[in-house]
N, C-alpha and C positions, 0 to 999 in steps of 0.2 A: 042204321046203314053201316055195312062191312065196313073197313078200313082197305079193302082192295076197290072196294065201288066209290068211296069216296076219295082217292089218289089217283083214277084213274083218267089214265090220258089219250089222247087220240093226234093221229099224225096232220098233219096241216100241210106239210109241205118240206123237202129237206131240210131237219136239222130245227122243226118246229113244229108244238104239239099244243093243244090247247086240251085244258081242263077245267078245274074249277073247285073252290073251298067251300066245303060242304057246312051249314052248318051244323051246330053242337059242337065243334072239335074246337069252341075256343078258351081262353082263360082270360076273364074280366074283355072280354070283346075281342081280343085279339087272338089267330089261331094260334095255336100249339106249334111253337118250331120245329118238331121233331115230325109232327104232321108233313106242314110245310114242306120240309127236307125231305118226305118219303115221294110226294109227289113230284117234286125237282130230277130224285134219283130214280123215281121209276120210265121218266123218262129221258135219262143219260142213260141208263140200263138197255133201255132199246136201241136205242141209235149205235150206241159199244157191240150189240149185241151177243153180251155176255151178262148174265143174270145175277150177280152176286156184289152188291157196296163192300169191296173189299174195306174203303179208307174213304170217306169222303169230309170234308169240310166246307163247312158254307159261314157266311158272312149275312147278318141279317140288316137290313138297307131299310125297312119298314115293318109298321103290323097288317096283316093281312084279316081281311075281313071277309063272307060270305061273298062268294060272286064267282064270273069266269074269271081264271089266269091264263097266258099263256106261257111255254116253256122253250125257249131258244138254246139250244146246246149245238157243239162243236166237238168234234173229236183232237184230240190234242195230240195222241200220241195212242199207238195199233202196235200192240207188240203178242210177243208170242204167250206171255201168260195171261197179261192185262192191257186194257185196254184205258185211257184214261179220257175223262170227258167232263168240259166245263159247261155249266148249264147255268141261265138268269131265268128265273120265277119271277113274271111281271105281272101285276094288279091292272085291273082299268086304269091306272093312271100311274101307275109308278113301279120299278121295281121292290120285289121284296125280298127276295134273298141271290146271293153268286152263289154257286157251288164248282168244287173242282175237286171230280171222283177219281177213284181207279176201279174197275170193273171184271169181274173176274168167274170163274165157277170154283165153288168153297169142295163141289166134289173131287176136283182133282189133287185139293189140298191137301198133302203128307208132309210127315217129317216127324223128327225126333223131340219128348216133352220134357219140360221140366216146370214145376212149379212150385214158387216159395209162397202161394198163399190157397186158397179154398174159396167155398161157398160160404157166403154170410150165414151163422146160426139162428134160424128160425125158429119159432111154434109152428107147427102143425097148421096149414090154409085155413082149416075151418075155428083154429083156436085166437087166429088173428082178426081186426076188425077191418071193415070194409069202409071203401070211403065212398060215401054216394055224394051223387051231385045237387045243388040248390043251382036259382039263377041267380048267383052272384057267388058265395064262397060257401063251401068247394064250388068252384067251377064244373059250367057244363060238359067240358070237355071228360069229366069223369067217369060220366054217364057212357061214352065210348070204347071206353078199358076197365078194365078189373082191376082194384089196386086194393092191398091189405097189409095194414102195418099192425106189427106186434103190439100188446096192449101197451105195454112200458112205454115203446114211442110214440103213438099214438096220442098217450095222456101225456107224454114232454110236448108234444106241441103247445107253442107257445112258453116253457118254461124257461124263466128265469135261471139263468146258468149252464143251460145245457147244454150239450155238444152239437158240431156243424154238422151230422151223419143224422141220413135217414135209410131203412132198409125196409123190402118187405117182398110178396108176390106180386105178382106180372102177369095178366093175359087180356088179349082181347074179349071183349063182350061177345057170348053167344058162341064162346069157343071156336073161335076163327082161329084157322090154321098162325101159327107163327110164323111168319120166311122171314129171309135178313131183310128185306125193306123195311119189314115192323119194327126188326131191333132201330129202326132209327126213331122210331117213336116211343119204345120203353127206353132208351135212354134220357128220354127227354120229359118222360109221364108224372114224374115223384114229386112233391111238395117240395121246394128249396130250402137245402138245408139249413139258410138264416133262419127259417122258421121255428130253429129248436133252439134258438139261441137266446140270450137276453138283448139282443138288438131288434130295431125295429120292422115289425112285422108286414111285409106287403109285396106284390108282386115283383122279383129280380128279369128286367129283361135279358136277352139273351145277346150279346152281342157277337160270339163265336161260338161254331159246335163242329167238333171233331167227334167221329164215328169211327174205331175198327170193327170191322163183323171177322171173326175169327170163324165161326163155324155154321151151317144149318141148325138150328135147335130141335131138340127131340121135340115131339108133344108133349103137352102140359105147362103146367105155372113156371114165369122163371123166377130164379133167385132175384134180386138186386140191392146194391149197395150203392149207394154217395155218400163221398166225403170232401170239407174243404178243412184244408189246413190253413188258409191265410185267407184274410179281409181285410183289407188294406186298400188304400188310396182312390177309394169310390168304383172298387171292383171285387167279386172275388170270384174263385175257381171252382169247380166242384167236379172231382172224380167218380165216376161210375164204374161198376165192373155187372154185368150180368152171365149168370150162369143156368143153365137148361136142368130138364127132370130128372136127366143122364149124369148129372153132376162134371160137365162141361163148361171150361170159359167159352161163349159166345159171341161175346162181345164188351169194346171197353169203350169211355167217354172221358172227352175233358170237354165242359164249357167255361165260358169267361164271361161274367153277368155280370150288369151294372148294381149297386147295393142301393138300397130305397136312402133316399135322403130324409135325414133325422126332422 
């Protein structure tokens, strides 16, 4: 199932759409926040009516599981470039995530660049390994996107000493087109990077996720990087940047995730 057919939402009535969490898209049962998040903003994106998750952030209330959702949003604020719109992703029984975007179209985006970093240095797609899915670890959710990490970090998972950074390529299964609602799911697609550390190994939930979509991505694989610089106080952070075929920033991430208790 595309990533467009499974996010997809339908009008219900002002300012409310209902859909539904497809399964596969989850990790250890719970879906994929980044999933999650794309269905929230695909429909803020409608109601704004302007096509593009300029900035959005959500707040995760629950794990969400196969079924209908529906999605309540509000326009908060109609201006001349963007449009901004808060939206609740509610479960048969409970909320699971807020969100509160700003909406916008990335084509009429100009202006002048500058940058003091790049694309993360890869191997070659075909010379990196691919992560396929089990029903349990890796997660099914794998089996919905294409992810490939360099040999090097690949075999750090799970090493003793090693750094909080994981990188690699990016695409949907079956080469489905990329648009910004997807970047809200390859920011959210990579194995966490405790994973590569000597601390303990297991699912980090998501308690916050910030999204900028900088641009539309060319076709093909994207770059991606995360990093956390600090694990501290039964949280930590982890930075994203992902970059297109075009050698383009696309888009950047910060989440704030709870750390597995020892």
């Amino acid at each position: 199932m595309s990533l467009r057919t499974a996010s997809a939402v339908t009008p219900l009535g002002p300012g409310r759409w209902s859909g539904a969490i497809a399964p596969g898209w989850d990790i250890v049962g719970a879906a994929n926040g980044g999933y999650l998040l794309a269905i929230a903003a695909r429909a803020a994106a409608a109601v704004a009516g302007r096509p593009d998750p300029v900035t959005v952030t959500a707040h995760y209330l629950a794990p969400g599981s196969p079924g209908p959702v529906t999605v309540e949003t509000e326009v908060v604020k109609s201006g001349k470039r963007f449009t901004t719109v808060s939206a609740a992703l509610i479960g048969s029984d409970r909320p699971l995530l807020r969100m509160l975007g700003s909406f916008g179209d990335l084509e009429e985006s100009a202006g002048v660049e500058r940058l003091e970093a790049g694309p993360p240095s890869l191997p070659a797609v075909e010379d990196c390994l691919p992560i396929e899915p089990t029903d349990t670890f890796p997660p099914p959710f794998m089996g919905r996107v294409e992810l490939r990490l360099p040999p090097e970090r690949a075999a750090a998972w799970g090493d003793v000493g090693g750094a909080p950074r994981v990188e690699g390529w990016f695409r949907l299964r079956d080469e489905e087109p990329i648009d910004p609602l997807a970047l809200l799911v390859a920011v959210d697609a990579f194995p966490p990077t405790i994973f590569f550390t000597d601390l303990p190994v297991a699912w980090v939930p998501t308690l916050e996720l910030t999204a900028h979509v900088r641009a539309r991505p060319a076709p093909g694989w994207l770059r991606c990087a995360f990093t956390t610089r600090f694990i501290t106080g039964g949280f930590l952070e982890e930075d994203g940047e992902v970059w297109d075929s075009a050698g383009r920033l696309v888009a950047q991430s910060r989440q704030l995730a709870l750390v597995p208790r020892s």
